[in-house]
C-alpha positions in Angstrom: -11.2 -10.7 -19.6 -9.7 -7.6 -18.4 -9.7 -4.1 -21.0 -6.4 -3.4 -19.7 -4.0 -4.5 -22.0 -0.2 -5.9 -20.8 2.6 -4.3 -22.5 5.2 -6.6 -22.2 5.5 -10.5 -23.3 8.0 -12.4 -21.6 8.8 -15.5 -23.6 8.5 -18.7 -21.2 12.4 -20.0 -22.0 11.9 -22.3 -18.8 9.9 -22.7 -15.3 12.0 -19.7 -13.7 11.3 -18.0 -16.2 7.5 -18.0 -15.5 7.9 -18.3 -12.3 9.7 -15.0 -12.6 7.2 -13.4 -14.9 4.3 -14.1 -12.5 6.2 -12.6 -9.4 7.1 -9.5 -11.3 3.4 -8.8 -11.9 2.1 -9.8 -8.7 5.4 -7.1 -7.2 4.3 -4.5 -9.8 0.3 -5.2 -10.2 1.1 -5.2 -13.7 -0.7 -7.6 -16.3 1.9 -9.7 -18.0 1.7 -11.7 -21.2 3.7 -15.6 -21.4 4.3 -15.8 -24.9 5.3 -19.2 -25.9 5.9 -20.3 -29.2 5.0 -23.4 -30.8 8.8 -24.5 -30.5 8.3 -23.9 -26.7 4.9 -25.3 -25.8 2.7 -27.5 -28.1 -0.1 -30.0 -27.2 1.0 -33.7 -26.9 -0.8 -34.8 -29.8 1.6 -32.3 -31.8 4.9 -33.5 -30.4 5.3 -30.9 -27.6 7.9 -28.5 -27.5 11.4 -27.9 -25.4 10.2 -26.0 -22.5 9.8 -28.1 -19.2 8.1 -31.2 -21.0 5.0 -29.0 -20.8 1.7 -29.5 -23.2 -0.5 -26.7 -23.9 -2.5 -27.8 -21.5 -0.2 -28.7 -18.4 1.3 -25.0 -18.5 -2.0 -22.9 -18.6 -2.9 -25.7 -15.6 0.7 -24.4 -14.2 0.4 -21.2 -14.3 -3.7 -20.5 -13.5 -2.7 -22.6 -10.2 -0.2 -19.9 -9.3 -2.1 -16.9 -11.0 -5.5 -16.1 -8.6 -5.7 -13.0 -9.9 -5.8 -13.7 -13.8 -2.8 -11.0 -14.1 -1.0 -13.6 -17.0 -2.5 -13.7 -20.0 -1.5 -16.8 -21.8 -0.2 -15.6 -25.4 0.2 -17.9 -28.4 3.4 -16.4 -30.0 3.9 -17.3 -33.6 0.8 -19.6 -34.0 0.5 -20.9 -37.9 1.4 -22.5 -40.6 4.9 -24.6 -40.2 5.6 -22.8 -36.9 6.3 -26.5 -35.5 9.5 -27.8 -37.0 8.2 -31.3 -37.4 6.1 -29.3 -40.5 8.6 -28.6 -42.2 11.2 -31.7 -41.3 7.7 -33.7 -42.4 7.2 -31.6 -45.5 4.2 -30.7 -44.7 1.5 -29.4 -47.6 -0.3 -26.5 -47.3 -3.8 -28.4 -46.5 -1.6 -30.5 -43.9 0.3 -27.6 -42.0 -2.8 -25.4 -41.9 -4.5 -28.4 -40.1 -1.9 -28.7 -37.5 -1.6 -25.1 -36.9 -5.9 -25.2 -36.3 -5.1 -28.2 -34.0 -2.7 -26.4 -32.3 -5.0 -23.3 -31.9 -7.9 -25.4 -30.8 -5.4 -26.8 -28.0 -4.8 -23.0 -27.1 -8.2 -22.2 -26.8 -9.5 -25.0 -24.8 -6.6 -24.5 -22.2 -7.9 -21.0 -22.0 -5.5 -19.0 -23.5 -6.0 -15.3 -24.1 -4.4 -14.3 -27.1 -3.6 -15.5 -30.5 -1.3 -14.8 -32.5 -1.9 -15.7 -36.1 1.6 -15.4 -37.7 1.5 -16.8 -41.8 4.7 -15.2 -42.9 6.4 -19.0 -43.7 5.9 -21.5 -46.3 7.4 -24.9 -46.8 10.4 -23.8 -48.4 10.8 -20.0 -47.5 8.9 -17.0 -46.7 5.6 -16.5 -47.9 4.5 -14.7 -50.5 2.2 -11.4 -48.6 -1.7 -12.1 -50.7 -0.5 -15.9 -49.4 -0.2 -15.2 -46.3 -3.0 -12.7 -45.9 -5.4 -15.5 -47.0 -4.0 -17.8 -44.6 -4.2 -15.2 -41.9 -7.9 -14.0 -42.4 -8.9 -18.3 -42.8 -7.3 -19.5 -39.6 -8.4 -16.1 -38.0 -11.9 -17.3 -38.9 -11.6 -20.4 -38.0 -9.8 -20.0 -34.7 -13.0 -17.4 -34.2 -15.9 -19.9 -34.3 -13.9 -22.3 -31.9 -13.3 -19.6 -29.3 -17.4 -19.0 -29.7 -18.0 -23.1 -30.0 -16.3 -23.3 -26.7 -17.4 -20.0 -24.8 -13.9 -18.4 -24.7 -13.2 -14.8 -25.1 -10.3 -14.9 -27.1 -7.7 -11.7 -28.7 -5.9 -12.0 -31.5 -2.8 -10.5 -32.7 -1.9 -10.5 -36.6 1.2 -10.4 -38.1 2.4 -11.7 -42.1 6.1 -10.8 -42.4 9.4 -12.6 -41.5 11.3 -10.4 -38.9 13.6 -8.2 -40.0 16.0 -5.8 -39.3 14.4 -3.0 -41.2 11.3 -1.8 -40.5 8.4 -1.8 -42.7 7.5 0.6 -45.9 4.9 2.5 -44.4 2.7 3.0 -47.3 2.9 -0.6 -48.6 2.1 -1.5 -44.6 -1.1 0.8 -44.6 -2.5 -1.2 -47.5 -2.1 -4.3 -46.3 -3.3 -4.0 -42.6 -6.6 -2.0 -44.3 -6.9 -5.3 -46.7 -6.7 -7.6 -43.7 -9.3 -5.0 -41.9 -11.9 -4.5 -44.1 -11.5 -9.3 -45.0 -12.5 -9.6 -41.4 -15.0 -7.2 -41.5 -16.6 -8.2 -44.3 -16.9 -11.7 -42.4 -18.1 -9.9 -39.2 -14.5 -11.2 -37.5 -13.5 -8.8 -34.4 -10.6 -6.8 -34.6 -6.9 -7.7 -33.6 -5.8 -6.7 -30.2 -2.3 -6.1 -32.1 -0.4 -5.8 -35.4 2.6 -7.0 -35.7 5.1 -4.9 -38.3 8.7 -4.6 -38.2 10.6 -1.9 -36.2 14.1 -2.2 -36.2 14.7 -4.9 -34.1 15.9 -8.2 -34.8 18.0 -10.7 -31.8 21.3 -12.4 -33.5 23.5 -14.3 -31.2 23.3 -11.8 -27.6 22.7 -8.7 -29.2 19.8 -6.5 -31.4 21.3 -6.2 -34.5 18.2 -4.2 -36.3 18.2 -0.4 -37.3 17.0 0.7 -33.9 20.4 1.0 -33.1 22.2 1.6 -36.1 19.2 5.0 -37.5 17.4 6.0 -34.1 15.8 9.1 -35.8 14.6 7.2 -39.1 13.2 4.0 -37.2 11.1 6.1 -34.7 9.8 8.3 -37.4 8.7 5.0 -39.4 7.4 3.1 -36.6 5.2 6.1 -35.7 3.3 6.3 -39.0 2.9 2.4 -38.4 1.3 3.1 -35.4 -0.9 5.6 -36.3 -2.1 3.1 -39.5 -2.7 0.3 -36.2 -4.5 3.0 -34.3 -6.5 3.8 -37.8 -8.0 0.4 -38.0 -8.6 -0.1 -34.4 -5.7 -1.9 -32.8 -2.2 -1.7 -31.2 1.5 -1.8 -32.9 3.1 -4.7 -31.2 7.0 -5.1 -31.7 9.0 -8.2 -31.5 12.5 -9.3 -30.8 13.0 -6.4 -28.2 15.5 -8.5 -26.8 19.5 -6.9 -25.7 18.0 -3.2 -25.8 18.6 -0.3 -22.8 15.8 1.6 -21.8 16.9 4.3 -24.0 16.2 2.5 -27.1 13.0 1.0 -26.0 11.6 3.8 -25.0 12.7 5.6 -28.9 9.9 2.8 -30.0 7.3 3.4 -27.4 7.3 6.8 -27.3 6.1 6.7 -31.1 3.4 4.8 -30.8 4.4 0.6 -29.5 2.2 -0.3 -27.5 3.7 -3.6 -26.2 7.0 -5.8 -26.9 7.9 -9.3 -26.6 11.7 -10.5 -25.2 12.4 -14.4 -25.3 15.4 -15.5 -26.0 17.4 -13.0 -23.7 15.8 -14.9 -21.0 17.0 -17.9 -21.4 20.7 -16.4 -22.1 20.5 -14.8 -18.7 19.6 -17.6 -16.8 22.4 -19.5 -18.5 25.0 -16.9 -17.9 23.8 -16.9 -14.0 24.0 -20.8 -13.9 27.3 -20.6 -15.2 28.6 -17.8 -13.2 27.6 -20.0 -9.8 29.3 -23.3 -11.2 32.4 -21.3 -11.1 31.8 -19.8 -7.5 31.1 -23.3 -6.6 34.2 -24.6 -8.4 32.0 -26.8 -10.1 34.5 -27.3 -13.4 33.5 -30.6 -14.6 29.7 -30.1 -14.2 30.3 -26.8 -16.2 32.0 -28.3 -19.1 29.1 -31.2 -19.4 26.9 -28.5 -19.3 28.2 -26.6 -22.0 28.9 -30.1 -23.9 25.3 -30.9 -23.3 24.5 -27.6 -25.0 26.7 -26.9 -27.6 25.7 -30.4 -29.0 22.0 -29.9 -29.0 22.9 -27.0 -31.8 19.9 -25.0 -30.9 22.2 -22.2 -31.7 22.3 -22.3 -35.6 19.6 -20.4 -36.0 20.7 -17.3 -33.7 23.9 -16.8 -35.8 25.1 -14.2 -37.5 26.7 -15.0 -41.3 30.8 -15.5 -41.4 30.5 -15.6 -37.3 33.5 -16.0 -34.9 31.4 -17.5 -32.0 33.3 -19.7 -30.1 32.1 -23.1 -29.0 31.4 -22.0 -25.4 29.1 -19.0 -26.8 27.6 -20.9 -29.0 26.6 -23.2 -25.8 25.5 -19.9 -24.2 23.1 -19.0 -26.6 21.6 -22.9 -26.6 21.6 -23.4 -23.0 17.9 -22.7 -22.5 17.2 -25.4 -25.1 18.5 -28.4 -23.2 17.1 -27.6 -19.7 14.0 -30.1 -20.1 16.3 -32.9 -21.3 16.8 -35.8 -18.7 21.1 -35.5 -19.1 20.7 -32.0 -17.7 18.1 -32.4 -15.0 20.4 -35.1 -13.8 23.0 -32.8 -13.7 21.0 -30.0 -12.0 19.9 -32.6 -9.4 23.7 -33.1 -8.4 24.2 -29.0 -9.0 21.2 -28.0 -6.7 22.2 -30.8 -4.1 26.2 -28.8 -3.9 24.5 -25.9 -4.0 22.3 -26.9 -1.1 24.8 -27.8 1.3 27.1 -24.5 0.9 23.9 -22.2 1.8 22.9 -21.5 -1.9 18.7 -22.3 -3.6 20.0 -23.1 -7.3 16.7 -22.3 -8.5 16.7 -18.6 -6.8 19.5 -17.4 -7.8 18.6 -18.4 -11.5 15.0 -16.9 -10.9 16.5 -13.5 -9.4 18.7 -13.3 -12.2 16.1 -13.4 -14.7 13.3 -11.3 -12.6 15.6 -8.9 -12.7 16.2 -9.1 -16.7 11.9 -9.0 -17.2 11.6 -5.9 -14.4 14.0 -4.1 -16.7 11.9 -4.8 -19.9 8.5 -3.5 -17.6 10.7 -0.4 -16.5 11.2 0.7 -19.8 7.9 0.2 -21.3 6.2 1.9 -18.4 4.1 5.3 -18.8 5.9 8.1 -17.6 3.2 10.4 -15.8 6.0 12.2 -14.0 9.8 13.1 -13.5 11.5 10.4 -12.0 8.6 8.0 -11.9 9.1 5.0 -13.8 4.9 3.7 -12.8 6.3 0.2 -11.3 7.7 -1.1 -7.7 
């Protein structure tokens, strides 16, 4: 496995989407991490997820087969403990979900994935409690551990015990417990995480960042530093989440103090929505739009992006949930018919909505990139 670490994680909201990711890092000879979640892709034997009717297994096949050059790493975003809905909708134990989430891992690491990350901030019913989810953390982190050595993987981890906020962590209380979950795994002779997860400011609601990043600049980068430092302290990386809907202006207020990599999902899938819906109307396509938006209004994946007392209306609440619905057979009929219009007036469906979305991810590597000089942003 290469020592050079990816800064960016690009959440796999659909096949253009990947298909995306792993041009932009051929273009820019950049490593790149896919970041699925357990919603997104999941091994058959734990009811799959929404993204392309892909396993655990048939994506890594999909994207080694188009990845020569190893620059993907295959990320497990959000692995643990009733990360799968059907834990919770199941009611799941303790004993129970921390079974499926080992399954689940074991899945990862046979497929060959890279990077773990061990996430034990829910509970059944809630958040959970942070000695709870430590102990969880520090088990599966074991666990997942001697698999990766039972089945001669190299595998990274990544760590993170908090429900995402949009605040940023109490840097004193954070110092405590990353050096608790550092000296556990020492004292079990467990390797050190690649990345710790804290919070930075940043949390997606809706199409927009709605964390303290925008809101107290100044006082989120000077907090974020000293959690980078503690990461640095114990050997690994500050890694922050929902980075979605930010300029390069504010990402770079994050990574010039110390982030050393960020993950954006959601905005993808928004993006490639917002393109298919901008060529239905160039195509005059009326009717095929409003099933579309039926097909994804109705699948209410967006409950859980909205914002309390919201005034969405129904068609941005479709926009949000688009991404959801694009493995389902009722829209890959439609597509078919779409593609086939599309087709005959001069237009490749699928490369416009990939452009559109390349275009989204090169903007995330942009900003994270070094800058070694005046004007140079370190990427084609």
């Amino acid at each position: 496995m290469s020592n050079i670490v990816p800064r960016l994680g690009i959440g796999p909201m659909s096949r253009n989407a990947v298909d995306a990711a792993i041009a932009l890092a051929y273009d820019s000879g950049e490593r790149i991490m896919l970041i699925p979640s357990r919603r997104q892709v999941e091994s058959t034997e734990l009811g799959g997820g929404y993204v392309e009717g892909w396993s655990t297994e048939t994506f890594a096949e999909y994207v080694r087969t188009r990845d020569p050059e190893h620059r993907i790493w295959l990320c497990r975003d959000h692995g643990g403990p009733w990360q799968h809905p059907a834990e919770r909708a199941g009611g799941y134990t303790e004993e129970q979900a921390m079974a499926a989430s080992l399954a689940s891992f074991r899945a990862d690491i046979e497929a060959g994935f890279d990077l773990l990350h061990i996430d034990t901030c829910m509970d059944l019913d809630g958040t959970a409690p942070i000695d709870r989810a430590i102990d969880r953390l520090i088990r599966l982190y074991g666990e997942c551990h001697e698999l990766a050595l039972a089945s001669g993987r190299s595998v990274r981890f990544e760590v993170g015990f908090e429900d995402q906020g949009t605040d940023t962590n109490d840097p004193v209380e954070f110092r405590a417990q990353v050096t608790e979950v550092r000296d556990r795994l020492r004292a079990d002779g467990l390797p050190t995480p690649t990345f710790v997860v804290a919070q930075t400011g940043t949390k997606v609601v809706e199409t927009g960042n709605s964390g303290a990043l925008l809101t107290a600049p100044s006082a989120v980068g000077h907090v974020v530093e000293l959690l980078a430092d503690t990461c640095a302290e114990v050997g690994s990386a500050l890694k922050a989440h929902n980075m979605d809907y930010l300029d390069t202006e504010s990402v770079r207020r994050l990574t010039a103090r110390g982030v050393a990599a960020i993950n954006v999902a959601p905005e993808f899938g928004v993006v490639e929505t917002r393109a298919l819906l901008d060529l239905l109307d160039r195509l005059g396509l009326a009717i095929e739009k409003a099933e579309f938006l039926r097909l994804a209004h109705d699948s209410g994946a967006w409950r859980k992006w909205l914002r309390p007392g919201t005034t969405t209306t129904d068609a941005q609440r479709a926009v949000i949930a688009g991404h959801y619905v694009y493995g389902t057979p009722a829209f890959l009929d439609l597509k078919v018919a779409v593609a086939t219009t599309a087709r005959h007036r001069g237009v490749d469906l699928d490369a416009v909505l990939r452009d559109a979305v390349y275009q989204s991810q090169r903007h995330y590597l942009r900003a994270t990139a070094p800058l070694v000089a005046a004007g140079n942003e370190g990427i084609a």
